[in-house]
Steps between C-alpha positions, in 0.01 A plus 500: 500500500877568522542798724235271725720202511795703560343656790455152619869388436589766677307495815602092546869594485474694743308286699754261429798677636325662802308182613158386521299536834267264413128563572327743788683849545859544335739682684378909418126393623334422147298154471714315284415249192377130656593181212200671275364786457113470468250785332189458434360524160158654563283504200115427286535224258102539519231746552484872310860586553639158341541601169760733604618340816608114307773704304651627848475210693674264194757801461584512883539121466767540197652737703555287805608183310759727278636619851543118655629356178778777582587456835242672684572792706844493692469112452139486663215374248175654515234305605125616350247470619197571275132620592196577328271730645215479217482908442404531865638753655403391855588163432848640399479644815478189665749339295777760517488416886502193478808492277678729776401298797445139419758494206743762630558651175783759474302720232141464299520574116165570356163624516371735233163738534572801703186313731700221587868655531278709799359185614829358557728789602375529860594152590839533311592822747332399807737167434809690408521309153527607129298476212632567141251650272509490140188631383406892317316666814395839607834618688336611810577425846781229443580290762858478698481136497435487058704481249366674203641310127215663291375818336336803698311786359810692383622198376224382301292846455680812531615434134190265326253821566685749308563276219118351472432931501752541184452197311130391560280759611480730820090374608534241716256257622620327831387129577676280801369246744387604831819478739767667608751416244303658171297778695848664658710462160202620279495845744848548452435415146235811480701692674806464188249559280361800589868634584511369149182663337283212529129450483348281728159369360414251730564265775380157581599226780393154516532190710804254460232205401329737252415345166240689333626812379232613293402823691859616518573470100169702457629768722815487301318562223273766574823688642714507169824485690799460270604223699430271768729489795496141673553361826260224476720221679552100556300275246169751463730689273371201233160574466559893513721470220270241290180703557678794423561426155092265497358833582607650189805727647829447302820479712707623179296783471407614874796311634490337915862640639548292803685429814406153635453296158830265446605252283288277674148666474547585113551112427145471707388815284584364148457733181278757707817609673726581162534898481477531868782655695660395863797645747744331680839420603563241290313336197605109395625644155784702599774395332774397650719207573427454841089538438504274227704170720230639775190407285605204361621350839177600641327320159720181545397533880123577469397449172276735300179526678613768694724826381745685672369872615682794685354345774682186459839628436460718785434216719769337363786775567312541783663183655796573364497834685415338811766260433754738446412723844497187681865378393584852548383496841577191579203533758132361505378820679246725296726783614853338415335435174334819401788674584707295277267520225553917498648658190577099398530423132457203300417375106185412429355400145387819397911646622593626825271651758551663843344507846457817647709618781251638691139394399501132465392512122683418197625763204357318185451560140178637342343406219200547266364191269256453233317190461548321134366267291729216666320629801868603694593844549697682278702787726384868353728696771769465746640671806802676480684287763380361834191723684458573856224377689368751697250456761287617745 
């Protein structure tokens, strides 16, 4: 996080030789930095969506302590305050206001369905405040008061369709969960592939909770796809994946390409998941420097029982991002901040990514990974370079 802690140098030098106004408005209008800085951590450590949501909330938490242990921003600390919200996206709802008007948070990091990111974005615009999101989602209708640190369609998409065509198979079989999140990304997804020459065998929805799959593999089967396309999300990605492979169907063989199983869900999986594929940003096997001290902090931290995901790292550059707009801003104003945050750079595990200058989402890396026998991902393609999010 170099080019991050410079940024930081920086901005307290200056603060240092132009003089501090202390908190309430600073001299050009902006709401300046009181003695902490609080944000709300706003997360599920239980319910559906905790399998993927532990990983984010322990990542923002890393994320925050690395950032005090070096000075804060411009000399302030940030004070977290952490929430669960038990995969309730009305209860999120409830909490995200809370954290704005009881606790007087400058920002919220977190949530993660598309459901509860729309639960919660009223109350973040109709109170002026900022939420950072670092989950995959649909790309449509982004909010002036979000910061985006995750994939979007052409992020996580545009590319996987056209490869799953030339290396896999062009009849597809479509499966997701029934909200907004994998019904919008699986149209744009048919949409690639029959730009692509595609076959589209089927298509299925079912409910978050949804644990018996059994009707859905036998309509996988009587279609003959060439592979399944997945956006089955949170934990009843488990049983999908384990009754795939009870029900006689052989994920090496009629392989589940995916966009919403992580690191995370495979461990729940187990052997049932090896020869499956995913897409994302970032996988926790890239190999570099700066991902490897990133896991094993996060494994001294946390421990083993849970594993670090896309989701996780992006929550955890996420606050770095935040951080870095903030101490470039020098302001606790949503507005200060998000313009601050445009076209701003910083390093992040996987190397450096970008915000956008104009649409509040980040340029990431994509990627394409095979589960193995070690049950990780082993990376089968690459972006050339950082992709533009583009959305609607």
């Amino acid at each position: 996080m170099k080019k991050f802690l410079f940024l930081l140098l920086a901005a307290s030098l200056s603060l240092f030789f132009a003089g501090c106004t202390g908190p309430g408005k600073s001299d050009d209008g902006k709401s300046s930095l009181g003695d902490n800085i609080k944000i709300g951590v706003l997360y599920s450590t239980t319910g559906p969506f905790s399998i993927s949501e532990t990983p984010m909330a322990n990542s923002a938490k890393m994320a925050i302590e690395e950032i005090n242990a070096n000075g804060g921003i411009n000399g302030k600390k940030i004070e977290p305050i952490y929430m669960d919200y038990a995969s309730d996206p009305n209860l999120a709802a409830q909490k995200a206001q809370e954290l704005i008007m009881k606790d007087g948070v400058t920002a919220i990091v977190g949530t993660n369905s598309s459901a509860t990111r729309l639960a919660v974005i009223p109350t973040i615009e109709q109170n002026d405040s900022l939420l950072i999101y670092n989950t995959f989602y649909e790309g449509e209708k982004p909010s002036n008061n979000v910061l985006y640190t995750n994939s979007v369609p052409s992020q996580q998409i545009e590319a996987y369709i056209p490869w799953i065509i030339k290396n896999l198979g062009k009849k597809i079989f479509f499966v997701g969960s029934d909200y907004e999140f994998p019904k919008k990304s699986i149209a744009y997804a048919k949409k690639i592939a029959e730009e692509n020459g595609g076959e589209i065998v089927g298509e299925e929805y079912v409910p978050i909770t949804y644990t018996d799959f059994s009707s859905v593999i036998n309509k996988i089967k009587e279609a003959k796809p060439d592979v399944v396309f997945s956006g089955v999300a949170g934990n009843g990605a488990v049983p999908f994946y384990k009754q795939y492979s009870q029900y006689g169907l052989d994920p090496k063989q009629l392989p589940i390409c995916a966009i919403a199983t992580s690191e995370a869900t495979v461990k729940g999986i187990g052997e049932s998941a090896i020869g499956t594929y995913s897409s994302f940003d970032y996988f926790n096997t890239i190999d570099t420097p700066a991902n490897k001290e990133f896991i094993e902090k996060y494994e001294a931290e946390f421990g083993t029982d849970t594993t670090v995901t896309n989701q996780a790292e992006g929550a955890y550059h996420g606050v770095y991002m935040l951080a870095a707009a903030i101490a470039k801003a020098n302001s606790g104003a949503a507005a200060d901040i998000i313009k601050a945050a445009s076209g701003l750079k910083i390093d992040t595990p996987a190397g450096e990514i970008k915000m956008d200058e104009t649409n509040h989402h980040a340029w990431l890396n994509s990627y394409i990974g095979k589960v193995n026998s070690n049950l990780t991902f082993d990376i089968v393609n690459k972006s050339d370079g950082l992709v533009k999010p583009i959305v609607e």
